[in-house]
C-alpha atoms as a printed R data frame, in Angstrom:
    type eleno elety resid chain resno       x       y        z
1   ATOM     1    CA   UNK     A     1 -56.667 209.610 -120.005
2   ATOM     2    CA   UNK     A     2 -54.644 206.929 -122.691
3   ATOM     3    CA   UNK     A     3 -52.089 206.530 -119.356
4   ATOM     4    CA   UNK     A     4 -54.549 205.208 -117.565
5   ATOM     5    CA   UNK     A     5 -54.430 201.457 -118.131
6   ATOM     6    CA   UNK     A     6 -56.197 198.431 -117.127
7   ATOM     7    CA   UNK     A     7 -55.624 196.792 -113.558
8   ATOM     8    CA   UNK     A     8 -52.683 194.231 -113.721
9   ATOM     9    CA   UNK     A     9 -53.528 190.688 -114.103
10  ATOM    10    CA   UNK     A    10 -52.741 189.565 -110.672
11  ATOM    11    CA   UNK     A    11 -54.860 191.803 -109.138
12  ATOM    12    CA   UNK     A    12 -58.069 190.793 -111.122
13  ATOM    13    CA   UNK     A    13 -57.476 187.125 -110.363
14  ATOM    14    CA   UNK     A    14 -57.369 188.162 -106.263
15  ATOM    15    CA   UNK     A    15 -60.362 190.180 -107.099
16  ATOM    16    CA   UNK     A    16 -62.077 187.228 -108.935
17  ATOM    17    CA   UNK     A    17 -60.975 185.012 -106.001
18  ATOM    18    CA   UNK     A    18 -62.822 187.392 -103.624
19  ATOM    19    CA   UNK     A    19 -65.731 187.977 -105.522
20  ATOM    20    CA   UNK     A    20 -66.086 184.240 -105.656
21  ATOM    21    CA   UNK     A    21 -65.427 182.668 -101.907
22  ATOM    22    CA   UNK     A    22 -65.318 185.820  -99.523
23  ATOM    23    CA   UNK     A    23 -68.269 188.067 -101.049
24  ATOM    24    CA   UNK     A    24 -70.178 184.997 -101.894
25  ATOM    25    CA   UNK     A    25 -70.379 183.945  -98.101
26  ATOM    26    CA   UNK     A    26 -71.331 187.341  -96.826
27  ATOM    27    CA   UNK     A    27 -73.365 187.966  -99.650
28  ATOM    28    CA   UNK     A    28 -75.897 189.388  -97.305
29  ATOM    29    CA   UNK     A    29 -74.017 191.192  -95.258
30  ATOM    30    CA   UNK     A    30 -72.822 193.062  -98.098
31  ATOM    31    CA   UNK     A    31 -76.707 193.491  -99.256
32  ATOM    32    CA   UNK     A    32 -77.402 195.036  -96.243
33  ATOM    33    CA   UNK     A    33 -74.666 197.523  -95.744
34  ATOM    34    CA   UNK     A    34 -75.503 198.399  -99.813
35  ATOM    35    CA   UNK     A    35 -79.089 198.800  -98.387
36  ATOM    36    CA   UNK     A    36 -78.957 200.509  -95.101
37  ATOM    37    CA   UNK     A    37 -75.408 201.971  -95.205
38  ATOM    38    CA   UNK     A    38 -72.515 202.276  -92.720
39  ATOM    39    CA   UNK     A    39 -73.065 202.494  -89.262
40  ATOM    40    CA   UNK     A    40 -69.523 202.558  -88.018
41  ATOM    41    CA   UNK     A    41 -69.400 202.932  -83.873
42  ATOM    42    CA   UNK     A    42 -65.567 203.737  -84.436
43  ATOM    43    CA   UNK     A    43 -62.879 205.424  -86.749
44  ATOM    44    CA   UNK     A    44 -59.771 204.198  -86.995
45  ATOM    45    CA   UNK     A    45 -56.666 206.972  -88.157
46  ATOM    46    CA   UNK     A    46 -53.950 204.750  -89.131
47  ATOM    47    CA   UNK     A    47 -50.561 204.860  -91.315
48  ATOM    48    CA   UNK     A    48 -50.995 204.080  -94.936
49  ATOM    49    CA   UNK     A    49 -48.292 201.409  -94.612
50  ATOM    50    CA   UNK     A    50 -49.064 198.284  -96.705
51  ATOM    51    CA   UNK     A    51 -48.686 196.215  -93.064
52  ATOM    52    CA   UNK     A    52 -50.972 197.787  -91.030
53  ATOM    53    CA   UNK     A    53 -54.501 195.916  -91.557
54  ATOM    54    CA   UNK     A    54 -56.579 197.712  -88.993
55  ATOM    55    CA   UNK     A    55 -59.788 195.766  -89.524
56  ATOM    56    CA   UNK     A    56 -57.702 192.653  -89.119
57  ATOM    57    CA   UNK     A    57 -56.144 193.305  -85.759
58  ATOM    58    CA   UNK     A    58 -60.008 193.880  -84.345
59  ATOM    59    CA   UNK     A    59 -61.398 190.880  -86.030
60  ATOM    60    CA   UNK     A    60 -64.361 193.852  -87.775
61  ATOM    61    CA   UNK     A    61 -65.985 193.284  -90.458
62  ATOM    62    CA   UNK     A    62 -66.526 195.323  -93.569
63  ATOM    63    CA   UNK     A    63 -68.714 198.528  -92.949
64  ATOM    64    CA   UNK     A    64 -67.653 198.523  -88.787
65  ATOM    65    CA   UNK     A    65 -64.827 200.432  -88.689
66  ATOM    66    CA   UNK     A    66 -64.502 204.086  -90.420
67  ATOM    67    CA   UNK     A    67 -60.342 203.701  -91.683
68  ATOM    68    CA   UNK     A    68 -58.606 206.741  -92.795
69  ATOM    69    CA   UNK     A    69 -55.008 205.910  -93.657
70  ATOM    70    CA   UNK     A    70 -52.387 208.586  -94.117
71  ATOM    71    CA   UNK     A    71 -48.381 208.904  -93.944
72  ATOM    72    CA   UNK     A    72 -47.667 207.916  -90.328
73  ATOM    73    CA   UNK     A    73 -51.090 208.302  -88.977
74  ATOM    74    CA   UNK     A    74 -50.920 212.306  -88.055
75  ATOM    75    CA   UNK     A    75 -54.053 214.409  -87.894
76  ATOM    76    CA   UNK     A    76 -52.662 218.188  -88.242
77  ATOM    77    CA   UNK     A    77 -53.821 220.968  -86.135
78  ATOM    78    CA   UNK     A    78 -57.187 222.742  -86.520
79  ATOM    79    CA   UNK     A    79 -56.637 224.879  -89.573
80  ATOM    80    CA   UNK     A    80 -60.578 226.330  -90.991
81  ATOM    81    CA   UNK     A    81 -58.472 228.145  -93.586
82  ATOM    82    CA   UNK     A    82 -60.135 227.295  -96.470
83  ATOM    83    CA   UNK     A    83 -57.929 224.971  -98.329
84  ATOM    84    CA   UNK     A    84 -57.828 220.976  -98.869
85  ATOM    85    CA   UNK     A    85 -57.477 219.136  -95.745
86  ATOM    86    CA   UNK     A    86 -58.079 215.190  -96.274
87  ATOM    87    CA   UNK     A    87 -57.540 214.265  -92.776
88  ATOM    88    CA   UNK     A    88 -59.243 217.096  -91.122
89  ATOM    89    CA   UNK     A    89 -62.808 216.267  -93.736
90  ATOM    90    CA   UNK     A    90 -62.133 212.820  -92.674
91  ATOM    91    CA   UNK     A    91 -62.800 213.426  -88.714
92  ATOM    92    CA   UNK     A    92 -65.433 216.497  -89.159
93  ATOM    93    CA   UNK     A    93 -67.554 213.913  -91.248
94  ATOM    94    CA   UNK     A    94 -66.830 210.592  -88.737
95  ATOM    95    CA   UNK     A    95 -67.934 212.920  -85.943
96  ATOM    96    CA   UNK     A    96 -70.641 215.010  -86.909
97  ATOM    97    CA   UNK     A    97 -72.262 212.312  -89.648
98  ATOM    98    CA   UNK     A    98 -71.451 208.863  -89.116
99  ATOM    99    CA   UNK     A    99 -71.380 210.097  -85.029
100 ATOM   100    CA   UNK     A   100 -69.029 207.078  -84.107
101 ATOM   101    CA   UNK     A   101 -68.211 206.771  -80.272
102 ATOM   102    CA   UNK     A   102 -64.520 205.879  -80.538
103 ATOM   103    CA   UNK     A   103 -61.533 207.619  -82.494
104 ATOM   104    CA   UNK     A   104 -58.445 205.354  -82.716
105 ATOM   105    CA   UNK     A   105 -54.965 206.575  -83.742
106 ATOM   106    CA   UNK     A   106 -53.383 203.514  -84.088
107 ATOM   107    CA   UNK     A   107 -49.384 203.649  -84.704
108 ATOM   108    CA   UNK     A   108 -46.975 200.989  -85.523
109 ATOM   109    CA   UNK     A   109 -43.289 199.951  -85.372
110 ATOM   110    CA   UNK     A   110 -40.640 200.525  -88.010
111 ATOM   111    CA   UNK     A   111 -42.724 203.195  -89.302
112 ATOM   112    CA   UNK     A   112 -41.269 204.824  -92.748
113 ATOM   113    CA   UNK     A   113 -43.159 207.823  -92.130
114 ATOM   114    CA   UNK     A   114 -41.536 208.835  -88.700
115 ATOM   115    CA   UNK     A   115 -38.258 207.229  -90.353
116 ATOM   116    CA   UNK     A   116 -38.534 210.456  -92.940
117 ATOM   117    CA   UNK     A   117 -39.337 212.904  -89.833
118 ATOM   118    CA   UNK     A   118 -36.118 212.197  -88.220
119 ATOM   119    CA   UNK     A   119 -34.063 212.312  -91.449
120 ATOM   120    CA   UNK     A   120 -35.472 215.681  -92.252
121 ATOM   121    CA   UNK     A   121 -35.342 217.332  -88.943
122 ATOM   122    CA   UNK     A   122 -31.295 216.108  -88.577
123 ATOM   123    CA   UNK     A   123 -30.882 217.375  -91.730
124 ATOM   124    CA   UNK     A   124 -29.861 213.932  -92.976
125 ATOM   125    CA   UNK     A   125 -33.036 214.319  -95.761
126 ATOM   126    CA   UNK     A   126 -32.670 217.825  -97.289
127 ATOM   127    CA   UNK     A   127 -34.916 216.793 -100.160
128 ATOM   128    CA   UNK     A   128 -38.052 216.535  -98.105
129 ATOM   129    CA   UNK     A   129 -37.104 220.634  -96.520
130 ATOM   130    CA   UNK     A   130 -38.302 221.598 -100.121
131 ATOM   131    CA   UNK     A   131 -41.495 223.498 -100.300
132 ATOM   132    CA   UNK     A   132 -42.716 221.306 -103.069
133 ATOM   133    CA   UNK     A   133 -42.142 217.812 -100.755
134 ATOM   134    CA   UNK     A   134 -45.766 216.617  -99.834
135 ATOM   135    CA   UNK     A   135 -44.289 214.362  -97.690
136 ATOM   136    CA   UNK     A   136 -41.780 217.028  -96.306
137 ATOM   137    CA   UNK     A   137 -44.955 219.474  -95.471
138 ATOM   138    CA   UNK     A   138 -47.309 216.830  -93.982
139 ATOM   139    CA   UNK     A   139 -44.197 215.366  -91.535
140 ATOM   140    CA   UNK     A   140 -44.062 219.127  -90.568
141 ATOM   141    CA   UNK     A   141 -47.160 218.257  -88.378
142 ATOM   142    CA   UNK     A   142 -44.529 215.487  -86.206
143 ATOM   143    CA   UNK     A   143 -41.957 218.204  -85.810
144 ATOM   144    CA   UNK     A   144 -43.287 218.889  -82.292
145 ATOM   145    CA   UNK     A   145 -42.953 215.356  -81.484
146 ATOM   146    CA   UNK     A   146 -39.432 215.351  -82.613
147 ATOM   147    CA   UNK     A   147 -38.245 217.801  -80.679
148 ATOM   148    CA   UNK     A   148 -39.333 216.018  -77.397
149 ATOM   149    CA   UNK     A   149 -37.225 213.152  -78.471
150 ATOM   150    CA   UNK     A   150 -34.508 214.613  -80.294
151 ATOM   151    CA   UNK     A   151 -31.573 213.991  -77.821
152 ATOM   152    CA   UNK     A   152 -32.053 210.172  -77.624
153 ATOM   153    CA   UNK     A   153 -28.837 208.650  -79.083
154 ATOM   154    CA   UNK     A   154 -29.790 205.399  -79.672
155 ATOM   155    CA   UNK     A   155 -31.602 205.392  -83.183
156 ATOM   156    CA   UNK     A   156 -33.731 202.392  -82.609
157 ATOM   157    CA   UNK     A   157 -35.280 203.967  -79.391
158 ATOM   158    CA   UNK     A   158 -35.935 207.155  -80.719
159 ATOM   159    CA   UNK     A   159 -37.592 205.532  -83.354
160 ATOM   160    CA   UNK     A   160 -40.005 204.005  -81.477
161 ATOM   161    CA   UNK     A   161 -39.895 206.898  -78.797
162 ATOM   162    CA   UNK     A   162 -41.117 209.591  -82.144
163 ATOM   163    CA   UNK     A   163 -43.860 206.804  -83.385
164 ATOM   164    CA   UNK     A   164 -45.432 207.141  -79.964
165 ATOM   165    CA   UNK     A   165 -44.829 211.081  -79.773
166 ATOM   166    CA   UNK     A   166 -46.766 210.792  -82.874
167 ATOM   167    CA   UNK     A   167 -49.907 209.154  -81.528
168 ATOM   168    CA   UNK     A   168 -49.618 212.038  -78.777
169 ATOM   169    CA   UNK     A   169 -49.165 214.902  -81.101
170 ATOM   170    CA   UNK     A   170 -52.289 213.562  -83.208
171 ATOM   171    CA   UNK     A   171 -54.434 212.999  -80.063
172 ATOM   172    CA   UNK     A   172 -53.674 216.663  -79.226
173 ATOM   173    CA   UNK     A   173 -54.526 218.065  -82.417
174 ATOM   174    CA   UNK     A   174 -57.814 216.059  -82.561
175 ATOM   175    CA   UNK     A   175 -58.594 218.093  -79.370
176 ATOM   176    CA   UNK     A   176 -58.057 221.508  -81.088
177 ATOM   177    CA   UNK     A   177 -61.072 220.128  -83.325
178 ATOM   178    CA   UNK     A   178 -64.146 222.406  -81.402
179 ATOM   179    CA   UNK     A   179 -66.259 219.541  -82.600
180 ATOM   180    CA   UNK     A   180 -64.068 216.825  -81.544
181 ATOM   181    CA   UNK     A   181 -63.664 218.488  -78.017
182 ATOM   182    CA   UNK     A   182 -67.390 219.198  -77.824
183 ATOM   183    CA   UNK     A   183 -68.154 215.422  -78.394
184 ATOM   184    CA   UNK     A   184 -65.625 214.300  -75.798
185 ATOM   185    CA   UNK     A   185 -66.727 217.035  -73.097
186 ATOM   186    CA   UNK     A   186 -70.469 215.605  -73.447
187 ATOM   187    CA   UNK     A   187 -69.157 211.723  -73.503
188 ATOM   188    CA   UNK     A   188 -70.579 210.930  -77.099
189 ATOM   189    CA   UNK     A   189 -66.930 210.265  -78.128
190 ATOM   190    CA   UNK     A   190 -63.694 208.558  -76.837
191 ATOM   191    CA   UNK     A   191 -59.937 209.549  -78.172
192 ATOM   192    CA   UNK     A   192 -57.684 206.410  -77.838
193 ATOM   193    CA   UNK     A   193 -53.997 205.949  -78.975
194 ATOM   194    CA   UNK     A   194 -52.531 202.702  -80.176
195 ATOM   195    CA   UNK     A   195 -48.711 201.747  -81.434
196 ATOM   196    CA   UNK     A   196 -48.684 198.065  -82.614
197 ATOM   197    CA   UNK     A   197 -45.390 195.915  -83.183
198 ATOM   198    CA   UNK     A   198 -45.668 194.782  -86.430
199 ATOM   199    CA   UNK     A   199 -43.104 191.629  -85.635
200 ATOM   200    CA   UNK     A   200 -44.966 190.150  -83.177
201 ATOM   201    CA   UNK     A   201 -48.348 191.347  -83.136
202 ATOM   202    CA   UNK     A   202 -48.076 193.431  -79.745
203 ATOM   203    CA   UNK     A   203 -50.392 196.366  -78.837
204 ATOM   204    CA   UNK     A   204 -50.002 198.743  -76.512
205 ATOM   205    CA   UNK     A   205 -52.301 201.430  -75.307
206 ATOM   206    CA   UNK     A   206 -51.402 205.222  -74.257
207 ATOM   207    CA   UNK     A   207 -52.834 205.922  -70.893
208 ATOM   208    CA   UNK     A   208 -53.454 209.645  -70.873
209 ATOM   209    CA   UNK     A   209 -53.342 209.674  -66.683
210 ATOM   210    CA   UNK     A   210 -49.930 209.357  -66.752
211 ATOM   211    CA   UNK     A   211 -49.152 210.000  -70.195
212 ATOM   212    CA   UNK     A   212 -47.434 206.550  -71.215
213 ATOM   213    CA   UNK     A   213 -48.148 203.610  -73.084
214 ATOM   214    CA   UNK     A   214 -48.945 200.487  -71.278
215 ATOM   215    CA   UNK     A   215 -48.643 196.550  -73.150
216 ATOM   216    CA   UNK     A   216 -52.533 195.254  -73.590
């Protein structure tokens, strides 16, 4: 453990600065979550990006939204086979513990996640076709997506067109979840989709009706 080292500088003064201005004027808000714990009404499954602030874009406070980041937002398939699955603990213990009411798969633009999808499905990104990728394996789970938008030319649109098939593929594969789809069939729970434009702050909303998103 002699590599692991003490946080950098910088980041104990913004933790200092914290501790002294934003903790000290919530101080018992804090108290209370520390007390009574979380009692998030929704979970939020967003991309690990560093620009994506999920509780900021809702205005919640600490302790009201359950966040689990990953590379560009995917929740795999339903797979009970016994090994690690971070995303799929994530939802089992948002639905059938914390029982929040709303599950959010929140996308964004410009999305370095998807960007990796489409390299490695063209073949532009044979690194990430290696078994031993993790970033190559998880993407796998978009592959669906990209074959849906595979034949748009322009690289900008299909871009944006594979961070939305995203959303979709995730919001199907949170269905294949026989806990997920149980809560949804008796109306404790709500799937929603979300792809933000990180330029200009922009949401927009998939509307499963008719299967498109729609500007908020």
């Amino acid at each position: 453990m002699h590599r692991v080292k003490a946080l950098p500088p910088y980041l104990m003064e913004r933790y200092r600065g914290w501790k002294d201005t934003t903790f000290v004027e919530n101080r018992d808000w804090f108290q209370k979550l520390a007390v009574e714990g979380q009692h998030p009404r929704a979970m939020a499954i967003a991309c690990c990006d560093s620009r994506v602030t999920v509780t900021s874009v809702f205005g919640q406070r600490t302790g009201e939204i359950f966040v689990h980041r990953n590379i560009a937002n995917l929740v795999p398939p339903y797979t009970p086979d016994g090994e690690h699955h971070g995303t799929a603990a994530a939802v089992e213990y948002a639905v059938k513990a914390l029982e929040v009411e709303h599950i959010l798969v929140l996308g964004h633009s410009n999305c370095g996640g998807v960007r990796g999808c489409i390299d490695m499905c063209s073949g532009a990104a044979p690194e990430l076709e290696k078994k031993e990728s993790f970033v190559g394996r998880w993407l796998d789970v978009l592959r669906v997506g990209y074959d849906r938008v595979r034949d748009i030319e322009d690289p900008a649109l299909q871009q944006t067109a594979l961070e939305k098939e995203g959303i979709q593929v995730s919001l199907e594969n949170l269905l294949s979840y026989p806990f997920v789809r149980e809560a949804v069939d008796a109306g404790r729970l709500t799937l929603h989709g979300l792809w933000a434009e990180l330029a200009d702050g922009e949401i927009e909303t998939f509307d499963g009706s008719v299967r498109r998103f729609v500007k908020s």
